[in-house]
MITOR-172768 format. One record per residue (C-alpha): y, z, x; residue number from 1. Coordinates in Angstrom, 3 decimals, always signed. Each point is the difference from the previous one (the first is absolute). Layout:
# MITOR-172768
<atom c2="Y" c3="Z" c1="X" seq="NUM"/>
...
# end
This chain:
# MITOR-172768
<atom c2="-139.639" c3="+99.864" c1="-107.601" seq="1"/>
<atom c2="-2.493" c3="+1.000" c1="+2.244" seq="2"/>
<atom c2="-0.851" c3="+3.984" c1="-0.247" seq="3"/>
<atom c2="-2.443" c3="+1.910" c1="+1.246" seq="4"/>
<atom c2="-1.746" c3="+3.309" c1="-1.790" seq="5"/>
<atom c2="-1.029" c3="+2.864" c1="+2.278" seq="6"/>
<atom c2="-3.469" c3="+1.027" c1="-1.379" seq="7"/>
<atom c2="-1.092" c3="+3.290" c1="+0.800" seq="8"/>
<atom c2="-3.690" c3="+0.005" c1="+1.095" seq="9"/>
<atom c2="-2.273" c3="+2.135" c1="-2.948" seq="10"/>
<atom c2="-2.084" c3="+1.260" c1="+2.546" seq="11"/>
<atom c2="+1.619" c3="+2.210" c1="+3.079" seq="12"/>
<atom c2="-2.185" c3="+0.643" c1="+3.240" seq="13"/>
<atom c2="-0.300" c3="+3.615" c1="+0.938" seq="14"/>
<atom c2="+2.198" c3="-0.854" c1="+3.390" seq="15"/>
<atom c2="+3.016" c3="-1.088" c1="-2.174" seq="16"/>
<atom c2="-0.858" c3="+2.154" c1="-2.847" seq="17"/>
<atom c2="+2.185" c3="+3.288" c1="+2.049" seq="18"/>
<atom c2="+3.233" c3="-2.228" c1="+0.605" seq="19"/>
<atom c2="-0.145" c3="-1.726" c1="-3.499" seq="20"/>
<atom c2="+0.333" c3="+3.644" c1="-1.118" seq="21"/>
<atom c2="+2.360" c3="+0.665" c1="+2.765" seq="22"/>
<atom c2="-1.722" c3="+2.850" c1="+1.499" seq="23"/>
<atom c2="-2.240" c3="+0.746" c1="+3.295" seq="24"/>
<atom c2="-3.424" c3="-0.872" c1="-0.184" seq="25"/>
<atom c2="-0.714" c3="+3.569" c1="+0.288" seq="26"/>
<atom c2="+2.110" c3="+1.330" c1="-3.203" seq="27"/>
<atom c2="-1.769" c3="-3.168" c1="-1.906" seq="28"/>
<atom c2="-3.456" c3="+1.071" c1="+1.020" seq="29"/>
<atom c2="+0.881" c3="+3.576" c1="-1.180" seq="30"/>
<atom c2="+2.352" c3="-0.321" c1="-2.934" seq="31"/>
<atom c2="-0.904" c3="-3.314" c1="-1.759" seq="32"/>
<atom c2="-3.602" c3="-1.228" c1="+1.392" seq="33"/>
<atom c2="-1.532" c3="+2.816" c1="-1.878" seq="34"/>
<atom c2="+1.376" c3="-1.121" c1="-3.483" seq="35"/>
<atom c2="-0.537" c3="-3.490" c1="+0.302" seq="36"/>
<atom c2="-3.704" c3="-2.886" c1="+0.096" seq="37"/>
<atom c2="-0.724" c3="-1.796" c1="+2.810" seq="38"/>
<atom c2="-1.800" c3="-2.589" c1="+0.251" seq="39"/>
<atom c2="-1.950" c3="-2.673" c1="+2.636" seq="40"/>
<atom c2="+2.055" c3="-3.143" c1="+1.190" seq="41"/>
<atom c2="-2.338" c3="-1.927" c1="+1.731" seq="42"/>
<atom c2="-2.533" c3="+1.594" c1="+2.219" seq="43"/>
<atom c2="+2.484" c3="+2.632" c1="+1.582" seq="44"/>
<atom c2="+3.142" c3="+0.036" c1="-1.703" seq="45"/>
<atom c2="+1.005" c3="+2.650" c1="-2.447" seq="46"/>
<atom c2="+2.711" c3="-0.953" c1="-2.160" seq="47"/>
<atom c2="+1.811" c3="+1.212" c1="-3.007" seq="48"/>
<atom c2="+1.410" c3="-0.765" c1="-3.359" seq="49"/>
<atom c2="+3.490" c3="-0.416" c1="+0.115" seq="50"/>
<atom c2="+0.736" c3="+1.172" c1="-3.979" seq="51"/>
<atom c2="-2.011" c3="+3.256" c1="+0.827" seq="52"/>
<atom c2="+2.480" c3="+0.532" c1="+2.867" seq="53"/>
<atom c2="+2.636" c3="-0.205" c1="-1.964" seq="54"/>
<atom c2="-0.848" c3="+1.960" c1="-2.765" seq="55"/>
<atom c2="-1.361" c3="+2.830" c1="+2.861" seq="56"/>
<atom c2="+3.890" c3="-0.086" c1="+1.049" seq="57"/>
<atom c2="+1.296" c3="-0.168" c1="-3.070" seq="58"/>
<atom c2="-1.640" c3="+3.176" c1="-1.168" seq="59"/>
<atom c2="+0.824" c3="+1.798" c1="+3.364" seq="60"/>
<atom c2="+3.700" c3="-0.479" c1="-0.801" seq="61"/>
<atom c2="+0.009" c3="+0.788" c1="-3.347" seq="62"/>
<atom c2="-1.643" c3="+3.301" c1="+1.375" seq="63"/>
<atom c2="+2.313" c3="+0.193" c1="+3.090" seq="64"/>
<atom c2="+3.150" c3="-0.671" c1="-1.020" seq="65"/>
<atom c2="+2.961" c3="+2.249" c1="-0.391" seq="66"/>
<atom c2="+2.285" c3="-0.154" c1="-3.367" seq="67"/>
<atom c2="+3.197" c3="-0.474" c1="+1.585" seq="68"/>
<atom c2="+1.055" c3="+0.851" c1="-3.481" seq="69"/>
<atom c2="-0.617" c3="+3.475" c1="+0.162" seq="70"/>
<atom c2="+2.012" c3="+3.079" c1="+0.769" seq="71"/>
<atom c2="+0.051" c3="+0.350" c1="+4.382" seq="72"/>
<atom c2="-1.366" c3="+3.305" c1="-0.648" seq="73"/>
<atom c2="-2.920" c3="-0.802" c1="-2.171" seq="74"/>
<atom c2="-1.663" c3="-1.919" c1="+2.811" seq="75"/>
<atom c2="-1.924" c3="+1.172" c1="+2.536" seq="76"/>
<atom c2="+1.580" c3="+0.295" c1="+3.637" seq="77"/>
<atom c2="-0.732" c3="-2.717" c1="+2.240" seq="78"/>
<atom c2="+0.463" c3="+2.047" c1="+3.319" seq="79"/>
<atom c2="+0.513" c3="+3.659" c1="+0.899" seq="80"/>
<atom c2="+3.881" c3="-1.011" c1="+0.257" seq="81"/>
<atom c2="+0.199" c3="+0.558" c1="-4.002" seq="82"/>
<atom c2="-2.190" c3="+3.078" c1="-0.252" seq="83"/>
<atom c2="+1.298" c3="+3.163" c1="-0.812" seq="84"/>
<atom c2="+3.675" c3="+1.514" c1="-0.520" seq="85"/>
<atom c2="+1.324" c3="-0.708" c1="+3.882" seq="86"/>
<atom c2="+0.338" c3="-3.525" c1="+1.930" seq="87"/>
<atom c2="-2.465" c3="-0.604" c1="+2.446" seq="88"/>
<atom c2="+2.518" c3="+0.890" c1="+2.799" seq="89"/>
<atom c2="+0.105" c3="+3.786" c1="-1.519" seq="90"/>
<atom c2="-3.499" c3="+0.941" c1="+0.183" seq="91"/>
<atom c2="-1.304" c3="+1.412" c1="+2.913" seq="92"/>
<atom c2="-1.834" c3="-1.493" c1="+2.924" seq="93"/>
<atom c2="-3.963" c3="+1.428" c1="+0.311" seq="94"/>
<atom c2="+0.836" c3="-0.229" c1="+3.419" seq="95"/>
<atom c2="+2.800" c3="+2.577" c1="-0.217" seq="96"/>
<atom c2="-0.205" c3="+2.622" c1="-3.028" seq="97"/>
<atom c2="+2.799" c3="+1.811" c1="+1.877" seq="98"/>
<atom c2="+2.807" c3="-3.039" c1="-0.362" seq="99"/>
<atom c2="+2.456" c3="-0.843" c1="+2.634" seq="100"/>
<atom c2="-0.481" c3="+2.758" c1="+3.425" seq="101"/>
<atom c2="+1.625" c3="-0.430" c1="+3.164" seq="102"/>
<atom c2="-1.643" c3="+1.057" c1="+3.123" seq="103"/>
<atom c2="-0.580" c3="-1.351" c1="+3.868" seq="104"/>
<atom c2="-3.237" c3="-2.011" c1="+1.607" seq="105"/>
<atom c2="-2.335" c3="+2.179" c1="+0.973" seq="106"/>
<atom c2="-1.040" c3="-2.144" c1="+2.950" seq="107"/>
<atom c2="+3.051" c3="-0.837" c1="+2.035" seq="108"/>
<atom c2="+0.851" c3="-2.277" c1="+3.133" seq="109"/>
<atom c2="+1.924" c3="+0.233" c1="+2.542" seq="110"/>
<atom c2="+2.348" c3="-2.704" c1="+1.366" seq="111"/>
<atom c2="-2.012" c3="-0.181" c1="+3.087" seq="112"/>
<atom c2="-2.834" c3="-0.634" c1="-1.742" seq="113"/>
<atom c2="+1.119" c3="-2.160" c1="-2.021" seq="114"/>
<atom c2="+1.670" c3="-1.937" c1="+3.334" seq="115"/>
<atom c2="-3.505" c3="+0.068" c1="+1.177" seq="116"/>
<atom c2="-1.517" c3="-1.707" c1="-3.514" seq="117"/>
<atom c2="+2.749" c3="-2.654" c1="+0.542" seq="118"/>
<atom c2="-1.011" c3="-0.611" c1="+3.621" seq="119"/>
<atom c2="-3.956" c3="-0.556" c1="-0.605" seq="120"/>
<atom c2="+1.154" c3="-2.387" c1="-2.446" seq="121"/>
<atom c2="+2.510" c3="-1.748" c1="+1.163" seq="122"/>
<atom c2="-0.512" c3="+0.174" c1="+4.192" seq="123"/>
<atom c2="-2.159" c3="-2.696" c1="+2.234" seq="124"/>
<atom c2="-3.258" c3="-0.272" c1="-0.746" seq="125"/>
<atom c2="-2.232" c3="+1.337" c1="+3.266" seq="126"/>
<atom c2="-1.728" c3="-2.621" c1="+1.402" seq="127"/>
<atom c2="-3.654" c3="-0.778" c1="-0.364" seq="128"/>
<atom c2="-0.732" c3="-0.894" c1="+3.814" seq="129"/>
# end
C-alpha cells in the first residue's frame, strides 16, 4: 500500500504566511507580524516559522473567543441590535428625532413639465449636420 504523507513546510514565506493564517495580508501585517521573528530565506525572501504561527493563533483565540457556555446576557453585544431595552427597529433614526411626519414636496412639477423631461429624453436626437 502505497500512501503518501502531506508534510507541512517548517518554514512559511511572508506571501503565504497571510492565507496560511487565513487573513488579508494587511490584518497579518498589523495583527500577527508584530508578535512574531522573521527571518532571511535566501537573499530576498522573508519567511516564517510555522510553530510560532501557530502558537500566535492559538493564543489569539484563547483571547478571542466567546464562552458559548455563558449566560446570553453576560456577554458583550456583538452589534447595536442587542443594546439597550428596545429592538433596533424602536429606536429612533438621527435622521428624524421627530418619528414618522407626513407632509408634501416642497419642489413640485407639473405634468407639462414633466411631458417635457420625457420628450428630451426620449424624442429624435437633432442632427449634427
Amino acid at each position: 500500500m502505497n500512501a503518501e504523507i502531506a508534510l507541512l513546510p517548517r518554514f512559511i514565506r511572508a506571501k503565504q504566511a497571510p492565507a496560511y493564517l487565513g487573513m488579508c495580508r494587511a490584518v497579518f501585517d498589523a495583527e500577527v507580524r508584530p508578535h512574531v521573528h522573521e527571518f532571511p530565506i535566501g537573499e530576498r525572501g522573508v519567511g516564517f516559522d510555522r510553530q510560532e504561527l501557530d502558537d500566535w493563533a492559538s493564543a489569539y483565540v484563547e483571547a478571542k473567543s466567546i464562552d458559548k457556555k455563558r449566560a446570553p446576557e453576560q456577554q458583550s453585544p456583538r452589534s447595536e441590535r442587542q443594546q439597550g431595552d428596545k429592538p433596533w427597529r424602536e429606536n429612533r433614526s438621527q435622521a428624524s428625532p421627530k418619528g414618522k411626519v407626513s407632509g408634501i414636496s416642497t419642489r413640485r412639477s407639473t405634468e407639462n413639465a414633466f411631458m417635457k423631461a420625457l420628450e428630451l429624453v426620449t424624442g429624435k436626437k437633432p442632427s449634427a449636420t
